[in-house]
N, C-alpha and C positions, 0 to 999 in steps of 0.2 A: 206925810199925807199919802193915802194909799191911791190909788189909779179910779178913774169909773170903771163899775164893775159893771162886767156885759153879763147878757141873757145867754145863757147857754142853750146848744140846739143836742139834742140827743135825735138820734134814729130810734124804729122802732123793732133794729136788729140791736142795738146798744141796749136799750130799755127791758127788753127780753132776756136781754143775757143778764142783766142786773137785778133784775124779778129773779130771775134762776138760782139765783145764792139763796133766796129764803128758805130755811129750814137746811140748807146743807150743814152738814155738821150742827146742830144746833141753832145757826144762825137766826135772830129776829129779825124781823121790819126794821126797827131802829136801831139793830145793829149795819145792819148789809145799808144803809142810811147815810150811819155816820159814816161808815168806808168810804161812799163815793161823795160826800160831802154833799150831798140832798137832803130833803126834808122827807118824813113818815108818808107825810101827807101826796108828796111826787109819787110815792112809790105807788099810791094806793092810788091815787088818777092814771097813773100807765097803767096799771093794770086793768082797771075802769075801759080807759081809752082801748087798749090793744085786744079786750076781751068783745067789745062791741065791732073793732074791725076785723074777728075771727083771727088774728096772731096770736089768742092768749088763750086754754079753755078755763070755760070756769068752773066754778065746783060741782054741778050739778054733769059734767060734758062727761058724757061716754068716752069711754076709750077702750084700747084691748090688753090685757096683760097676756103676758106669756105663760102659758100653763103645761108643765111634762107630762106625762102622764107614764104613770108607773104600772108594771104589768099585776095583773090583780092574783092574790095569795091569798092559798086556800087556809080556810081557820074553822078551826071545830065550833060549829054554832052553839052558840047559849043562853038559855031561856030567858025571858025579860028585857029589860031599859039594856043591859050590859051586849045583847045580841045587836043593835041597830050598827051599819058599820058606819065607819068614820072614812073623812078624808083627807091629808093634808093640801094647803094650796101653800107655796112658798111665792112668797114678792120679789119683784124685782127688787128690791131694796132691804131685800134678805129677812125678812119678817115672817115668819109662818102663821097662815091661820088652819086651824082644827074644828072642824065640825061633823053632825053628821051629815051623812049624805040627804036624808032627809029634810035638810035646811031649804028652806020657798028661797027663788031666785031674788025677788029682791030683795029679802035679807040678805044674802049672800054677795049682793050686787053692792049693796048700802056698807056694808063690812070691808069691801072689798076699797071703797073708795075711800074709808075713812084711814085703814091701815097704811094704803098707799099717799095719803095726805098727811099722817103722822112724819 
């Protein structure tokens, strides 16, 4: 016969670092789960919970990314859609995005979040 099983207490620096495994390497909700032997459902309440006490951002939460900036290279202009220049932005997470410079900021903000949420 097995023991009464007790209520486990987590912190809200444990619950954080446990959220933090989603998407590393690949990892799911239900995988980073099964590892710490919790339910989908915990994961998805700490993050609920720690988002509402500001320890967690949410999706929609500004941040800054780090941006190099390369010194700018002269190129022989070219008539049409082909002259507009382009930019690279590389992620922290080594993902490059390519646009024109032309891109409206919140598309560029919206892009920006999504790459870095992949």
């Amino acid at each position: 016969m097995l023991g009464v099983e007790r209520r486990r207490r987590w912190s809200d620096a444990v619950k954080a670092s446990i959220l933090a495994e989603v998407g590393v390497d690949g990892w799911t909700v239900a995988d980073v789960a099964r590892r710490h032997d919790v339910t989908r459902q915990h994961l998805y309440q700490w993050r609920r919970d720690l988002r509402q006490k500001g320890l967690c951002p949410g999706r929609g939460a500004d941040g800054f990314v780090a941006v190099e900036m390369l010194p700018v290279v002269e190129t022989v202009p070219v008539t049409g859609e082909a002259s507009m220049a382009e930019m690279t932005v590389i992620l922290g997470n080594g993902r490059q995005l390519r646009c024109r410079e032309t891109i409206g900021d919140l598309a560029l903000a919206r892009l920006l979040r999504v790459l870095e949420a992949a």
